[in-house]
C-alpha positions as semicolon CSV with decimal commas, in nm:
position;residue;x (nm);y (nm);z (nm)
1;X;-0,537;0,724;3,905
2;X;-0,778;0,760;3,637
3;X;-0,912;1,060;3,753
4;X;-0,576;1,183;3,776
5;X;-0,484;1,082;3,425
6;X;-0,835;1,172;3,246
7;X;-0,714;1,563;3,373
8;X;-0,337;1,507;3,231
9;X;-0,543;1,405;2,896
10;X;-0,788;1,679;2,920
11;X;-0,490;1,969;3,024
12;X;-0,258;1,793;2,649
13;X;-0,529;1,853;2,498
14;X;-0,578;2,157;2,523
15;X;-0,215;2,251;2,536
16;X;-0,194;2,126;2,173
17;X;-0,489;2,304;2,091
18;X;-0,348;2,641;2,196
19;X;0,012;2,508;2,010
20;X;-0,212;2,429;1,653
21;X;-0,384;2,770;1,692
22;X;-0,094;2,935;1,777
23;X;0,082;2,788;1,443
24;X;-0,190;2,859;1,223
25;X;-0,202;3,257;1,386
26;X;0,177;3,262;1,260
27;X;0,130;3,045;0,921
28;X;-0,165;3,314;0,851
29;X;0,017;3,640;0,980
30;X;0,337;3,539;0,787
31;X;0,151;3,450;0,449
32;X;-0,009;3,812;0,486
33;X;0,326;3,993;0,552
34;X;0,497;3,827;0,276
35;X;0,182;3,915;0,037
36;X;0,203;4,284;0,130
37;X;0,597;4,248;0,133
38;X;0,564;4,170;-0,219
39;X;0,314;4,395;-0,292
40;X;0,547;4,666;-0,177
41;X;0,840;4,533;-0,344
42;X;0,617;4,554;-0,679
43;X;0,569;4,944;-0,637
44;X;0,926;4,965;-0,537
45;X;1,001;4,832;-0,876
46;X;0,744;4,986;-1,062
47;X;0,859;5,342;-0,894
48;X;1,245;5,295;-0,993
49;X;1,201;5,191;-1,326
50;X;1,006;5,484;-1,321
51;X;1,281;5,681;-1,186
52;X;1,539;5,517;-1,449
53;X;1,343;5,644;-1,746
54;X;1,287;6,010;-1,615
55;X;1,644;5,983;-1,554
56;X;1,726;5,899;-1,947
57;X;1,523;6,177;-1,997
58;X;1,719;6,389;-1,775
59;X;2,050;6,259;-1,920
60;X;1,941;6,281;-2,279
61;X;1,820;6,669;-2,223
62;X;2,195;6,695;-2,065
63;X;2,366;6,561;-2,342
64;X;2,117;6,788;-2,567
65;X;2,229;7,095;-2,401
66;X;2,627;6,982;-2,422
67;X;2,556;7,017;-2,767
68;X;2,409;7,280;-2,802
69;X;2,706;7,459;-2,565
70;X;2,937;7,244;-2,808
71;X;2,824;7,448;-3,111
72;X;2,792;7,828;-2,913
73;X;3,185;7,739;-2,792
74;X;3,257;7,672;-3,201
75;X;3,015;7,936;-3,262
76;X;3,223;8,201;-3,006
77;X;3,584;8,018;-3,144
78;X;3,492;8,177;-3,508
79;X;3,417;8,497;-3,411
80;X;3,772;8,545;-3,224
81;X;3,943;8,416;-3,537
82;X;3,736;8,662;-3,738
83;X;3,836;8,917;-3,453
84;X;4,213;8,799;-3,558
85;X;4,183;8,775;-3,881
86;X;4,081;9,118;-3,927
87;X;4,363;9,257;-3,750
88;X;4,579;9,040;-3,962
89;X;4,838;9,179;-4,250
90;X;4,748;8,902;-4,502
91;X;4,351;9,015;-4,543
92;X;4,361;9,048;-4,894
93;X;4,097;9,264;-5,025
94;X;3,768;9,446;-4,894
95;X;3,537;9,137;-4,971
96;X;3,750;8,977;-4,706
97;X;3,681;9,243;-4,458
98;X;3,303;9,263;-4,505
99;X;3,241;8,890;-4,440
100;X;3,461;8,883;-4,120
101;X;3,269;9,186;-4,073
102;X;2,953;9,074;-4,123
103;X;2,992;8,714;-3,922
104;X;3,128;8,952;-3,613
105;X;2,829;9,176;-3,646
106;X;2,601;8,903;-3,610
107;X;2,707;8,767;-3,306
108;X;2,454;8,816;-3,085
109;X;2,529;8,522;-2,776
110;X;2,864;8,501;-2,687
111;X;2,992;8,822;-2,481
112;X;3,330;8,975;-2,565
113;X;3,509;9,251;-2,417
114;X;3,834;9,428;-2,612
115;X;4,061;9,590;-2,407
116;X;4,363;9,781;-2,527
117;X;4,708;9,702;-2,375
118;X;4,615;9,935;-2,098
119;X;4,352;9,692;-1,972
120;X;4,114;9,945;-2,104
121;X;3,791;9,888;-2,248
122;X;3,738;9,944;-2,630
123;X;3,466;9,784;-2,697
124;X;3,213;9,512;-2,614
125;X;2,952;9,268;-2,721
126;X;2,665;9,128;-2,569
127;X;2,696;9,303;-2,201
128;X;2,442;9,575;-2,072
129;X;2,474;9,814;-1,919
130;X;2,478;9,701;-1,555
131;X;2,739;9,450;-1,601
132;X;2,962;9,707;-1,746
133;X;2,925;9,913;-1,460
134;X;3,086;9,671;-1,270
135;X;3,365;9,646;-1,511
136;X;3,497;10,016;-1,544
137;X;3,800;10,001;-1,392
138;X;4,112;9,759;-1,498
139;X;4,104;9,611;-1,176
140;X;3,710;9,548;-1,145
141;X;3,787;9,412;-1,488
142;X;4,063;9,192;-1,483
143;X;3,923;9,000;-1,121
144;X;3,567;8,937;-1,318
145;X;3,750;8,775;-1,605
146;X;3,929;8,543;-1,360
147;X;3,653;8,489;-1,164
148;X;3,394;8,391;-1,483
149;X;3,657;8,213;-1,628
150;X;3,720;8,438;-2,001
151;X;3,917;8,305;-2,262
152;X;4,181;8,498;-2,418
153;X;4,320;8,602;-2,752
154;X;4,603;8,858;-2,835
155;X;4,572;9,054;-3,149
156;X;4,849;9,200;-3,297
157;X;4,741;9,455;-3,488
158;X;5,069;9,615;-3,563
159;X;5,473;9,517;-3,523
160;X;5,500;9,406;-3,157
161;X;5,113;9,598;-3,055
162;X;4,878;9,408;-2,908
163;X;4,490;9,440;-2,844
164;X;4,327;9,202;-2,644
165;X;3,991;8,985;-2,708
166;X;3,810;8,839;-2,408
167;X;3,519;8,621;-2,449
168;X;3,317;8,320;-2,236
169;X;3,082;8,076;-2,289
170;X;2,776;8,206;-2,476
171;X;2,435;8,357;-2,336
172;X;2,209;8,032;-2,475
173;X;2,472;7,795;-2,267
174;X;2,411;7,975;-1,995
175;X;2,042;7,999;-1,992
176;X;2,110;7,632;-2,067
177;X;2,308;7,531;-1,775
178;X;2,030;7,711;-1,559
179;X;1,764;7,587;-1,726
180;X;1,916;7,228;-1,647
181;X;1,965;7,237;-1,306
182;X;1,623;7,316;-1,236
183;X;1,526;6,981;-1,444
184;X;1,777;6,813;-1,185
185;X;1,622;6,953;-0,917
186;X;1,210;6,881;-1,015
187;X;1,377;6,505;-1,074
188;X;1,470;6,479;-0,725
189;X;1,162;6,639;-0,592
190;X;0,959;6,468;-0,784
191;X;1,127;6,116;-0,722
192;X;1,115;6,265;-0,349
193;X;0,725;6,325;-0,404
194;X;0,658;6,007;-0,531
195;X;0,818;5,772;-0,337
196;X;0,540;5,487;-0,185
197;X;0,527;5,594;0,147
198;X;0,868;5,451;0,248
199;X;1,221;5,607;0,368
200;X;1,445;5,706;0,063
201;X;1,773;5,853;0,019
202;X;1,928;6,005;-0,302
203;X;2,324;6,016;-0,272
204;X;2,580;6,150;-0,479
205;X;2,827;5,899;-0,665
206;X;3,047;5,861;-0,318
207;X;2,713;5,753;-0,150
208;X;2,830;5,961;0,125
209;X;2,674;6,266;0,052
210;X;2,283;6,299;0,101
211;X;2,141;6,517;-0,196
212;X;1,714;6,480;-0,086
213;X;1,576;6,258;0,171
214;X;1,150;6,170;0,241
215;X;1,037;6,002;0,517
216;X;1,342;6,056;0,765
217;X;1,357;6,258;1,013
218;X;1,488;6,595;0,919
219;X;1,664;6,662;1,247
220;X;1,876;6,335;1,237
221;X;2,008;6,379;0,907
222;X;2,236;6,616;0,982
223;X;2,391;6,392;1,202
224;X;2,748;6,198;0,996
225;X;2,727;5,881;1,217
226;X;2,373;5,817;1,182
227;X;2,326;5,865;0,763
228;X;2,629;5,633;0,769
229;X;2,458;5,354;0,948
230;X;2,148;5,456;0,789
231;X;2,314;5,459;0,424
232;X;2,496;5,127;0,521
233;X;2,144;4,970;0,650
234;X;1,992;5,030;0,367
235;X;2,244;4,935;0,114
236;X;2,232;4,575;0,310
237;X;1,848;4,557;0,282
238;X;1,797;4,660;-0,056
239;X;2,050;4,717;-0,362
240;X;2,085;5,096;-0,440
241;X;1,951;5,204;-0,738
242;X;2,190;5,380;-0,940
243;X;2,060;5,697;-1,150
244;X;2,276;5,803;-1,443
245;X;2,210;6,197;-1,511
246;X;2,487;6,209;-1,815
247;X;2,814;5,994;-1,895
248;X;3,020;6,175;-1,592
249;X;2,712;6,233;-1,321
250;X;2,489;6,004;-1,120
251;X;2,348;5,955;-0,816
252;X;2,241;5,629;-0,584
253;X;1,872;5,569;-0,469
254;X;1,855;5,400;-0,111
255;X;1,576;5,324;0,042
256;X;1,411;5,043;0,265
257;X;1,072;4,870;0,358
258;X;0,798;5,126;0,501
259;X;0,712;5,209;0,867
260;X;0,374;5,032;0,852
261;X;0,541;4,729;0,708
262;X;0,772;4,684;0,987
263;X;0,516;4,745;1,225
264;X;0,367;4,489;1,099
265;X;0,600;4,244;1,104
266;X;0,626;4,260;1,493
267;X;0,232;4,270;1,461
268;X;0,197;3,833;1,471
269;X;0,418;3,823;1,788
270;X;0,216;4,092;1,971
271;X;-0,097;3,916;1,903
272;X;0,026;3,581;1,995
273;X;0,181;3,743;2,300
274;X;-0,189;3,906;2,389
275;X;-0,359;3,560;2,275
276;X;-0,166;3,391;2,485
277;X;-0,278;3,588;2,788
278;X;-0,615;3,564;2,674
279;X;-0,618;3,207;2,647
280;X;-0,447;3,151;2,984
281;X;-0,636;3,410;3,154
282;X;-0,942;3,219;3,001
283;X;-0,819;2,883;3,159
284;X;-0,756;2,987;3,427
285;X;-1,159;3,135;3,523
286;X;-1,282;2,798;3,342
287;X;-1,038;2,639;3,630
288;X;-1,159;2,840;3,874
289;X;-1,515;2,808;3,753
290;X;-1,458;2,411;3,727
291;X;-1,309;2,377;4,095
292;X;-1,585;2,609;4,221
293;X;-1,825;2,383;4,089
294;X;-1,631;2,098;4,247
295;X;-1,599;2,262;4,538
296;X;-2,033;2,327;4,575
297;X;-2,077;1,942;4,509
298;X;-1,780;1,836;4,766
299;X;-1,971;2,146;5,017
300;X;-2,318;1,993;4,970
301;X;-2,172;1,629;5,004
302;X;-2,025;1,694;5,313
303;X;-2,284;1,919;5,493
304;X;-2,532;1,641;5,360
305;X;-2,328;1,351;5,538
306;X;-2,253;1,550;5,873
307;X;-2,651;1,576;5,885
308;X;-2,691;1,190;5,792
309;X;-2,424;1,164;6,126
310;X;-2,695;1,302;6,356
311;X;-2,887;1,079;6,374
312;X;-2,739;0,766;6,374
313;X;-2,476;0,921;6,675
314;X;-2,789;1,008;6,912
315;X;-2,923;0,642;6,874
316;X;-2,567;0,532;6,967
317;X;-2,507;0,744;7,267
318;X;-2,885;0,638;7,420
319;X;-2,779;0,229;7,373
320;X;-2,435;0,368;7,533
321;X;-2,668;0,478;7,847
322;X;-2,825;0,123;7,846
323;X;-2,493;-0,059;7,830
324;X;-2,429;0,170;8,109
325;X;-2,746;0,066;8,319
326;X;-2,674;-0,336;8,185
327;X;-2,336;-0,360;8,438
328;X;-2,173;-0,403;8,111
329;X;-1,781;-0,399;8,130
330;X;-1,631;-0,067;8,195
331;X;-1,411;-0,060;7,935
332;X;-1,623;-0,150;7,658
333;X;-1,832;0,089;7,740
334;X;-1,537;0,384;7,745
335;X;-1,415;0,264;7,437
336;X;-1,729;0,281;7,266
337;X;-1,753;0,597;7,401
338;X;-1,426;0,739;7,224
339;X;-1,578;0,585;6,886
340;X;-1,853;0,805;6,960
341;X;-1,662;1,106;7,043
342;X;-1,484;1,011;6,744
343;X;-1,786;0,995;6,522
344;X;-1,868;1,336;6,668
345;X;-1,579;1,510;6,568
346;X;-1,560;1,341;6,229
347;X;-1,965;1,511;6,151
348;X;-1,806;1,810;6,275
349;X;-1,510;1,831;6,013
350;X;-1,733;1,760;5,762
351;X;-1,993;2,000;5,853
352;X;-1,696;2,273;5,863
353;X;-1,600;2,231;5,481
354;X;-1,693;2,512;5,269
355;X;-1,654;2,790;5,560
356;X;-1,364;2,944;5,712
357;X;-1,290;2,727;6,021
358;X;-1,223;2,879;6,380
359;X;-0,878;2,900;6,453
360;X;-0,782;2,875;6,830
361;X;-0,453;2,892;6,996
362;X;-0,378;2,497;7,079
363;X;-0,131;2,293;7,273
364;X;-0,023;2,075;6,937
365;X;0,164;1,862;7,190
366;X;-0,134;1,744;7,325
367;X;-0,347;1,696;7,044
368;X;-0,110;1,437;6,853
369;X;-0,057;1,273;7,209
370;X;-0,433;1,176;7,204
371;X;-0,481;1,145;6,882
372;X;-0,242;0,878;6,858
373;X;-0,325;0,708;7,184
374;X;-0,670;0,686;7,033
375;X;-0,563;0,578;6,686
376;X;-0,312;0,333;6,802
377;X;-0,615;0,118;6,959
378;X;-0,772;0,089;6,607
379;X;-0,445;-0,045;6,373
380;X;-0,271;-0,378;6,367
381;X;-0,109;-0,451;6,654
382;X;0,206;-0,521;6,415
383;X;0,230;-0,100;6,337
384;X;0,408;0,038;6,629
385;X;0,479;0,433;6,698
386;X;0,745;0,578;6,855
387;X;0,712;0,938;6,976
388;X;0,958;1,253;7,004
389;X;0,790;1,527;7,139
390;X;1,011;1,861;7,302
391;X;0,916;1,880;7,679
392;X;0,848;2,247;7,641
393;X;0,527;2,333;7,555
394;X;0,452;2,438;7,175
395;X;0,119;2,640;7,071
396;X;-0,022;2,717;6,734
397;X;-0,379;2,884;6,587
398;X;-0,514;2,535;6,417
399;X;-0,868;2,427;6,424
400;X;-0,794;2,112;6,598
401;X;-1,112;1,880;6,465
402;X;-0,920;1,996;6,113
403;X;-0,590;1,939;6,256
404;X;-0,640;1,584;6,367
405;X;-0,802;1,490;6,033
406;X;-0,468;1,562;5,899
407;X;-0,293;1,352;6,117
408;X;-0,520;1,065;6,055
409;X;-0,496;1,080;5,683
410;X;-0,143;1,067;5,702
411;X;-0,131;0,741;5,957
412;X;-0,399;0,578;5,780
413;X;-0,177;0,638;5,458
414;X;0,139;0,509;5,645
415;X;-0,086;0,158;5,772
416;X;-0,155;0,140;5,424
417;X;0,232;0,188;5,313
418;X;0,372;-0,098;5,522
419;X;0,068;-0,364;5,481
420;X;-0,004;-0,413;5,873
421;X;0,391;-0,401;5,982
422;X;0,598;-0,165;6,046
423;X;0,674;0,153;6,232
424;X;0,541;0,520;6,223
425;X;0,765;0,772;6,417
426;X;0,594;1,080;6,468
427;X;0,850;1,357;6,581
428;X;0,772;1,747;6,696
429;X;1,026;2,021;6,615
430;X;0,998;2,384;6,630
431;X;1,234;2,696;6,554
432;X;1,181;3,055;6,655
433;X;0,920;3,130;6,394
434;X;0,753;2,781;6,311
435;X;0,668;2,412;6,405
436;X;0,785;2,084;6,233
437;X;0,538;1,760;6,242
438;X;0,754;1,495;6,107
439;X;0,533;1,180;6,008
440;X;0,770;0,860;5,867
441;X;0,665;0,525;5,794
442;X;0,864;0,166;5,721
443;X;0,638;0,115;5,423
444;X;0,673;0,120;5,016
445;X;0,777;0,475;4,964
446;X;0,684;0,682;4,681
447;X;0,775;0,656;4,303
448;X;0,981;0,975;4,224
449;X;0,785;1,018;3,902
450;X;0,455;1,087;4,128
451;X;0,589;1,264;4,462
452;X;0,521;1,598;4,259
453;X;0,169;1,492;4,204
454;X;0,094;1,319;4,477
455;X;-0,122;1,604;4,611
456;X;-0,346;1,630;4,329
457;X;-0,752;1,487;4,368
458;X;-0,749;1,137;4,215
459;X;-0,343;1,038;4,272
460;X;-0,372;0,700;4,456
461;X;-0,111;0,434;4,520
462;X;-0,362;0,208;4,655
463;X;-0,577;-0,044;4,419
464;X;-0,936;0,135;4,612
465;X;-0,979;0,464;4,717
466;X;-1,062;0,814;4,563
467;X;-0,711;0,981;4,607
468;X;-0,888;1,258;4,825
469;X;-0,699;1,217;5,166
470;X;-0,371;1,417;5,093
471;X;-0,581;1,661;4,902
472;X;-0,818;1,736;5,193
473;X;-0,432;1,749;5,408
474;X;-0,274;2,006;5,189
475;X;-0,620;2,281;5,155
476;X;-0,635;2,197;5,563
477;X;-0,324;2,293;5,620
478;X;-0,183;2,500;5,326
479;X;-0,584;2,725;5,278
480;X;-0,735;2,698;5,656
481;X;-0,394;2,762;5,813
482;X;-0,150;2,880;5,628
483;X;0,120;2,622;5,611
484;X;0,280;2,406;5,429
485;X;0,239;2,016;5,365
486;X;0,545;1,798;5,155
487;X;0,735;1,501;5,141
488;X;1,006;1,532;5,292
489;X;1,155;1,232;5,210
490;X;1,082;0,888;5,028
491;X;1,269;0,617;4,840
492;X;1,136;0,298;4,712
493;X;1,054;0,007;4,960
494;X;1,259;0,213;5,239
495;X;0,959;0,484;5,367
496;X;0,822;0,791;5,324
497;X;0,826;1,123;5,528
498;X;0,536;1,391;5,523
499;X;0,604;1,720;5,685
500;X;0,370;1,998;5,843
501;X;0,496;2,308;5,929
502;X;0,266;2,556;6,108
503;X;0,329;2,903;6,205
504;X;0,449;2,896;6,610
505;X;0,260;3,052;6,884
506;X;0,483;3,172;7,104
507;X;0,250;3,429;7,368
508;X;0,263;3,165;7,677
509;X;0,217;3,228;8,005
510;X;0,408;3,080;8,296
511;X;0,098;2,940;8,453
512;X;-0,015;2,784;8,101
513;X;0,403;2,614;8,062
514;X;0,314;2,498;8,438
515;X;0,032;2,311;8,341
516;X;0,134;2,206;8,025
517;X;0,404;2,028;8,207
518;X;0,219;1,811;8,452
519;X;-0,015;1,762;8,188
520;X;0,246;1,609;7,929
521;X;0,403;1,373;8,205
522;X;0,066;1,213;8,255
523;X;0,021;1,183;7,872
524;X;0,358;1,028;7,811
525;X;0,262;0,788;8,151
526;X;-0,090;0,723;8,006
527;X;0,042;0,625;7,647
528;X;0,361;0,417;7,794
529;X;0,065;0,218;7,958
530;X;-0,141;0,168;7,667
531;X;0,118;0,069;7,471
532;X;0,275;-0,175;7,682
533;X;-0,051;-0,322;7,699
534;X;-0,127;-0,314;7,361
């Protein structure tokens, strides 16, 4: 176990590792987004209070040029009272006439037209030529002072006669108003222009209306649904900055954090995302690496102690001969033969590790018949088997000097289970695609809490021992052969079951079921012998 556990230390250890790096990786990333989040909060601010003043500046030339239109309405509001007052009765005397004269004659802004009660012209002010042109008949005439809005003024010049004054707002206030919408305009384009690389909108008052736009797609905002959400996004994110143009006229600024900011923001999670995949895929080649490593020392160990076998088994089969030639009892001799066979085969599985075994097509009937006739000799005489094996015949590729190494790690870890008493049932079962080899014991069972890692190299229940026996059972049968090894069952102080399951054989001949037949009676005769005996 404290293999097992020196691993669990080693793989926490590095899990909190990779959790502490991971946590500084976001600490660091976050600090940095907030620092450029503020940095771009700072030019936001500095830009709109930017924006605010030109705006005063804006609403300040506004109000300038309301004046200015105040005084050239006053200014055009005199001269039609001069107009009147000269057509009045009650002028008194010619020093009268020449300064209403004289204050008419210099009017040289405000356009008026006089028109006689015929709707014909008389006389004008302040219009050339080519407007006039477009004024020469009563009805050209009357539809231009509706459409540029004229003001009126009857003159009654004499009893019930009337002429007719027509005059609008003056040439300066109209230069004015012209002159004023292109400063509204270079404001917008130049708050446009000098926006810090993020998406703004300028609104009108309703904040429904998009007057400029920079950094949105031009295509989408003609679209109602999406400025809405857009205009609604942004008012969440940020507070709208409100630009006053004049007492009566302003417009909202909307706007929200840049592209490259966002981007950003995801930025941490991508590179924890591709960190983590570097660190796993890094783990997982030292693993590799580590159990490769393993895997040459286990290799040479084993090729190393098949070797040592050698010679050791050829002294023992030449003092077998002499035994032989000594009238030495029978069946000491045979037995001491089957250790020796036994020996044989166990050099053999340990010269095979680190190479792809063989696989042949074998009766797995017969194999766990002799294996456990052999291995049934060798126990306590208080463990006692009992066998259920189909009478059909059932085949699988294994490697069988593999195969019964399997079988005897899991009886040796069943005698070990029950302490010398007990029962193992070993039971054969097969389906149409695979075999079932069923190994219980009587003995201690497994803790839940380990069953999962009960596989793993160093997990022993036993106070001596390296924990290598199930490990060598699962890369036989899971790697070499391409099946499966569990428990199948275990409780506490009730047992344990281990299960194999092998891929089935099934291309049989007749002649081969034949002979498997007679061949399984005398098995199940020879082992009902030995175990009566035993």
């Amino acid at each position: 176990m404290d293999i097992y556990f020196r691993k669990r230390r080693w793989n926490l250890g590095f899990i909190v590792i990779v959790i502490i790096t991971f946590l500084l990786m976001v600490w660091y990333s976050n600090s940095l987004m907030d620092k450029m989040a503020k940095d771009e909060r700072n030019k936001i601010t500095i830009w709109a209070n930017a924006v605010q003043r030109k705006a005063e500046i804006v609403a300040f030339t506004n109000n300038f040029f309301k004046e200015v239109a105040a005084e050239e309405e006053i200014h055009a509001s005199h001269i039609a009272k001069a107009i009147m007052k000269l057509s009045s009765p009650e002028l008194k005397s010619e020093e009268d006439l020449s300064f209403y004269l004289d204050f008419i004659a210099d009017n040289k802004t405000v356009p008026c037209i006089l028109v006689d009660e015929n709707n014909e012209i008389t006389s004008t002010r302040n219009l050339d030529s080519s407007y006039l042109e477009r004024i020469d008949t009563p009805e050209k005439l009357q539809k231009t002072i509706a459409d540029e809005k004229y003001i009126k003024i009857p003159i009654n010049y004499h009893a019930d006669k009337y002429v007719y004054l027509y005059y609008k707002e003056s040439i300066i206030y109209t230069q004015l108003r012209e002159v004023f919408r292109d400063i509204i305009h270079n404001f917008f384009s130049e708050v446009i222009n000098n926006v810090p690389s993020l998406p703004v909108i300028v609104t009108d008052s309703s904040q429904q209306v998009v007057l400029l736009h920079s950094n949105i797609d031009s295509s989408r905002i003609k679209d109602s649904v999406y400025v809405k959400n857009l205009v609604e996004t942004m008012r969440i994110k940020n507070e709208p900055i409100q630009v006053m143009l004049d007492e009566h006229t302003y417009a909202y600024v909307l706007y929200e954090e840049s592209f490259i900011l966002r981007v950003l923001r995801v930025f941490p999670i991508i590179q924890m995302f591709l960190t983590a995949i570097f660190i796993f895929i890094a783990y997982l080649l030292f693993r590799f690496a580590r159990r490769l490593e393993q895997d040459q020392i286990w290799v040479g160990m084993s090729k190393e102690t098949a070797h040592q076998l050698g010679t050791p088994l050829s002294s023992l089969m030449a003092w077998v001969e002499i035994l032989e030639n000594e009238n030495v009892n029978p069946d000491i001799v045979r037995e001491i033969n089957k250790d020796i066979s036994r020996l044989e085969n166990i050099a053999q599985r340990f010269s095979k590790i680190g190479s792809i075994p063989k696989l042949e097509v074998e009766n797995v009937n017969l194999i766990t018949c002799e294996f456990i006739a052999y291995f049934q000799n060798r126990i306590s005489s208080g463990i006692k088997f009992q066998i259920k094996i189909p009478e059909c015949q059932i085949n699988a590729c294994i490697n069988k000097h593999l195969f019964e190494w399997v079988l005897e790690n899991l009886c040796k870890n069943a005698v070990d289970a029950m302490d010398g008493v007990g029962t193992i049932t070993v039971e054969i079962q097969e389906d149409k695609q695979f075999i079932y080899i069923d190994i219980s014991d009587t003995g201690k069972g497994i803790d839940p809490k380990r069953q999962k890692t009960i596989f793993e190299p160093g997990v022993t229940t036993k106070s001596r021992g390296w924990g290598l026996g199930l490990t060598l059972a699962r890369r036989i049968i899971n790697d070499y052969h391409n099946g499966k090894i569990e428990i199948k069952y275990s409780a506490v102080n009730k047992g344990s079951t281990f299960r194999i399951k092998l891929k089935k054989f099934s291309n049989v001949t007749k002649y081969e079921k034949k002979n498997h037949s007679n061949f399984l009676v005398d098995c199940k005769q020879y082992l009902h012998c030995f175990f009566s005996r035993h």
